[in-house]
N, C-alpha and C positions, 0 to 999 in steps of 0.2 A: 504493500500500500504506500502510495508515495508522501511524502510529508505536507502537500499541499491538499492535499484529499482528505488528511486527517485533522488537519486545522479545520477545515470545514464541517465534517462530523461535529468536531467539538465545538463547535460556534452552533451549529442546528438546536443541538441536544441541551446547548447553556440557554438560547433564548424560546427552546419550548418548554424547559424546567421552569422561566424566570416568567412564562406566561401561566404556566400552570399555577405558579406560586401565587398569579395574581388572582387567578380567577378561586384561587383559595381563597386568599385576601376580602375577595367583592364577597364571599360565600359568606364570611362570617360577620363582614358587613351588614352583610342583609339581614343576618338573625338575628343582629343587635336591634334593628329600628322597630318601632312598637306603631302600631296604630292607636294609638289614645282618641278616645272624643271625649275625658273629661280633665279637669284641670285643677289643684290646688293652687288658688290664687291668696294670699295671705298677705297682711300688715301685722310685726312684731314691733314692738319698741325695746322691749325687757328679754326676749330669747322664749317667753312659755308659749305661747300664742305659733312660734317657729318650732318646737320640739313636737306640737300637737301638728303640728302639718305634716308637719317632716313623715311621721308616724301614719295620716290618713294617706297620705301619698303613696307610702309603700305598700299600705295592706288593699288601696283600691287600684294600684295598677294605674296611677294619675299621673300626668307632666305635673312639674311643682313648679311655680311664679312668686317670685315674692312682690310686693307691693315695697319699693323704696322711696322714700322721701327725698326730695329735693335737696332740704334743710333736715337733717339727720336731727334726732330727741336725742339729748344727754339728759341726763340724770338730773340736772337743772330744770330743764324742761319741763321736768315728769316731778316735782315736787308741790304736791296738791297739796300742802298746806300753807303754801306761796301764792304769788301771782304770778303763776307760771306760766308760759307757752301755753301748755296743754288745758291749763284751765282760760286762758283765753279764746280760745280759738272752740271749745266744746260750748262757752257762753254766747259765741259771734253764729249767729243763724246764718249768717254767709260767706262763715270759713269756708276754704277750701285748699286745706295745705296741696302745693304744684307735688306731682307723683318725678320723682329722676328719670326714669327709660319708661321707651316705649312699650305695652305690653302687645301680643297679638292673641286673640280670644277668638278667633272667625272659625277653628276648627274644631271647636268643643260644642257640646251639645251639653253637656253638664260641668256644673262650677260649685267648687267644695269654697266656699269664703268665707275665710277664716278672720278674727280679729280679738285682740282684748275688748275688755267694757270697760269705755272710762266714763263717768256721772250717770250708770244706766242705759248706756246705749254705745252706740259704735264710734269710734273716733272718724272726725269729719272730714280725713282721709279717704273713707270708706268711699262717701259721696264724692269725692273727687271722682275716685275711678268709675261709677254709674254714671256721671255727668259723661265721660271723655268717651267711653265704650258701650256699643248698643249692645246689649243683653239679653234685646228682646227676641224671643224664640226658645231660649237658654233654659235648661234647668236650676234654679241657684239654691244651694245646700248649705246655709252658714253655719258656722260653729265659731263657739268664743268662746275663749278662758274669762277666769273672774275670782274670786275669792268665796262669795256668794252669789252674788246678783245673777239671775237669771237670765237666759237669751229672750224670753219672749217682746221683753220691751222694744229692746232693739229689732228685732222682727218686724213687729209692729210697725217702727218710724219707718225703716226699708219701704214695707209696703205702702206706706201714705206716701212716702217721698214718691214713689215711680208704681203707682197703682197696676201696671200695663206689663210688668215682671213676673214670673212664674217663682217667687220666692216661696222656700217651705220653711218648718219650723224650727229645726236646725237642733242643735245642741250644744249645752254648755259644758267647759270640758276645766278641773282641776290640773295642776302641775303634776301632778301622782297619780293622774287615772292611767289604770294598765291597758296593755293590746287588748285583751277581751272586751275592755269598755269601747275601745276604737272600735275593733271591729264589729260588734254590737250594731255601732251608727253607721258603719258602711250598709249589714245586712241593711237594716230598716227601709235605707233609702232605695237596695236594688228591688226587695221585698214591694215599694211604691211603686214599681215600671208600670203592673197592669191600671188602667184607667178603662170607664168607658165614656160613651159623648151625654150631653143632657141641653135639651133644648126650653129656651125660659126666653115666654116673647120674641118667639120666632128670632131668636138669635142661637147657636150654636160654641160651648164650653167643652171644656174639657175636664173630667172629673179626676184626681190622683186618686187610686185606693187602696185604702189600708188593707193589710194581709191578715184578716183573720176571720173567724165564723161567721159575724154577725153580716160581713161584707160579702162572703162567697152566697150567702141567704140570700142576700138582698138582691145578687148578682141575679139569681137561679128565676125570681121573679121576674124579669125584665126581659120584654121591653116592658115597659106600663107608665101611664099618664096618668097624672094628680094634679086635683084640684086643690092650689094649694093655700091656706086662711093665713093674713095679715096677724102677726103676735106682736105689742110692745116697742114697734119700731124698729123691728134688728132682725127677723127673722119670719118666714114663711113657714108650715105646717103644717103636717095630716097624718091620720089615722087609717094606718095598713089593715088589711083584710087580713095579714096572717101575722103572729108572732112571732118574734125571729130570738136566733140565741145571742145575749149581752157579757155585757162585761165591761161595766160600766167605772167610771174613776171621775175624780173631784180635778178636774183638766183646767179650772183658775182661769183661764183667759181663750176666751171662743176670738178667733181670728174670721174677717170678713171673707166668706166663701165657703166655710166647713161645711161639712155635712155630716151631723150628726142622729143617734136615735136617742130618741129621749125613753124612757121604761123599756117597754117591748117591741112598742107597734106605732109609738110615735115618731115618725120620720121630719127633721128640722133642717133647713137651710139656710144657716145665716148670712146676713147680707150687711153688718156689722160690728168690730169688734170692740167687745167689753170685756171685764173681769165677772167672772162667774161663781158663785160658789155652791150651781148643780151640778150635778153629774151627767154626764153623757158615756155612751160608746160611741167612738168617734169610725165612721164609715167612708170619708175619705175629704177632699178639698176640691172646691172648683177655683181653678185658676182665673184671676181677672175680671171676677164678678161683681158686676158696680152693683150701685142702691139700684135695689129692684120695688121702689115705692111703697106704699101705701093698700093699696089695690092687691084682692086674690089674684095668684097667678096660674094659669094652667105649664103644668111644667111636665115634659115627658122624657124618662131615664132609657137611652138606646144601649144594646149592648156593642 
C-alpha cells in the first residue's frame, strides 16, 4: 500500500469518527431540551420565596424565571419598622418598582407565581410584571411565603386588579414546609386540568374542577339547565333533584366565580367575593365571571 493511499485512509476514517462524534454530540443535545408549557416565575427579596421555587420547579418539570428588580432591596429597604423602600412603595397605589430583564412568557400555558406577603398582599413588583406581560389565556398558580398571613388576600387584589386572568387560589408556603407539602400543590393543581363549559346569559365560561366525589356526581348529571334565584347580592342558587356526596369545610373566603354546594343539593355560584364563615364543598371555579346582577338567571352546565 503506498504511503499516499494510507494518508488518505486515515484522513476518511479521522473525519467520519469526528462526524460521528458529532452527531453523538446533536444526540445528546437533543435529550437534554424539555418541552415545558409551564413556568416558575418568582420575586424573592430575603432567598425563602426563591428556595420554594427552586423546589416547585423541580418536582413540576417547570423553566424557572426569577423576577429581578431594577433597584435591588437591601436589608435597608426591607426594615418595616422604618420608613423604608418597601413600606413606601406597598403604601403608593401607583408603585411600580421597573423589573431588570426582559422576561418571555408566550410559550407557557401555565405560570407557578410565586412571591412573599408584604402588608397582606403581594409586593407591587408583582403588578409591574401583569402590567408589562399579557397573561391573558394563561393559567396562573400563585404561591407565597409569609410567616402567617395567608395567600387568599393577595389573590383576591390579583383578581380585582386584572378581572380578565385565569388566576387560582394558590398556596401559602412556610420556610420548612417539606417536598411532600410541595408536591401536594403541584398534585392539586394537575388534579384541576379537567373543567367543563357553563353557559350564563348566552355567554360561554369555563369551569376549573375540583377532583373529588361530590364533582365527579355532579359531573355524571350533566348536561342540565337551572333556573337559577338571586341570594344577598353575591350569588345565584338552586335546589338539585338528587343529593350528591359532601365534604364540606369552613373555606373563610368565597372568591368571585366558585362554584360551590351548599348541604347536599344546594348548588351556588358566586358572582362575588366575601369572607364567609359557612361551609361549603367547593365543586370547582368559573374563570372571568363578572356580576351577573340582580335578576334569576337560567344557567346550563355542558359536559
Amino acid at each position: 500500500m503506498s504511503k499516499k493511499l494510507l494518508i488518505l485512509i486515515i484522513i476518511s476514517l479521522t473525519i467520519l469518527a469526528g462526524c460521528g462524534n458529532k452527531k453523538e454530540e446533536i444526540k445528546k443535545e437533543d435529550n437534554m431540551q424539555t418541552n415545558n408549557n409551564s413556568a416558575v416565575i418568582y420575586f424573592s427579596a430575603t432567598g425563602t420565596t426563591k428556595n420554594v421555587a427552586e423546589k416547585i420547579a423541580a418536582k413540576s418539570n417547570s423553566d424557572i424565571i426569577e423576577i429581578i428588580p431594577k433597584e435591588k432591596y437591601t436589608s435597608k429597604d426591607l426594615d418595616y419598622n422604618s420608613d423604608c423602600r418597601a413600606n413606601k412603595e406597598q403604601n403608593d397605589s401607583k408603585s411600580r418598582p421597573e423589573i431588570e430583564s426582559t422576561i418571555d412568557i408566550t410559550k407557557y400555558d401555565t405560570i407557578y407565581l410565586g412571591y412573599p406577603i408584604w402588608w397582606g398582599t403581594n409586593p407591587k413588583i408583582i403588578l409591574t410584571l401583569l402590567d408589562t406581560y399579557d397573561f391573558t389565556g394563561k393559567t396562573i398558580i400563585p404561591f407565597c411565603t409569609s410567616g402567617s398571613t395567608g395567600i387568599a388576600g393577595s389573590v383576591n387584589d390579583l383578581r380585582n386588579y386584572n378581572p380578565k386572568l385565569n388566576i387560582k387560589d394558590g398556596r401559602r408556603f412556610s420556610a420548612n414546609d417539606s417536598d411532600e407539602v410541595i408536591q401536594e400543590f403541584i398534585n392539586t393543581y394537575k388534579k384541576n386540568e379537567i373543567s367543563v363549559k357553563v353557559n350564563i346569559n348566552e355567554e360561554e365560561y369555563t369551569v376549573s374542577l375540583e377532583n373529588n366525589e361530590t364533582t365527579q356526581s355532579f359531573i355524571n348529571i350533566l348536561p342540565k339547565e337551572f333556573n337559577m334565584s338571586e341570594l344577598n347580592g353575591n350569588e345565584k342558587y338552586v335546589y338539585l333533584d338528587n343529593e350528591l356526596p359532601t365534604n364540606p369545610s369552613n373555606i373563610k373566603k368565597i372568591n368571585a366565580g366558585d362554584v360551590m354546594l351548599y348541604g347536599n343539593n344546594c348548588l351556588v355560584i358566586f358572582y362575588k367575593s366575601f369572607d364567609t364563615s359557612y361551609s361549603y364543598t367547593k365543586i370547582g371555579h368559573i374563570d372571568n365571571l363578572p356580576d351577573l346582577g340582580s335578576d334569576n338567571i337560567m344557567v346550563k352546565f355542558i359536559k
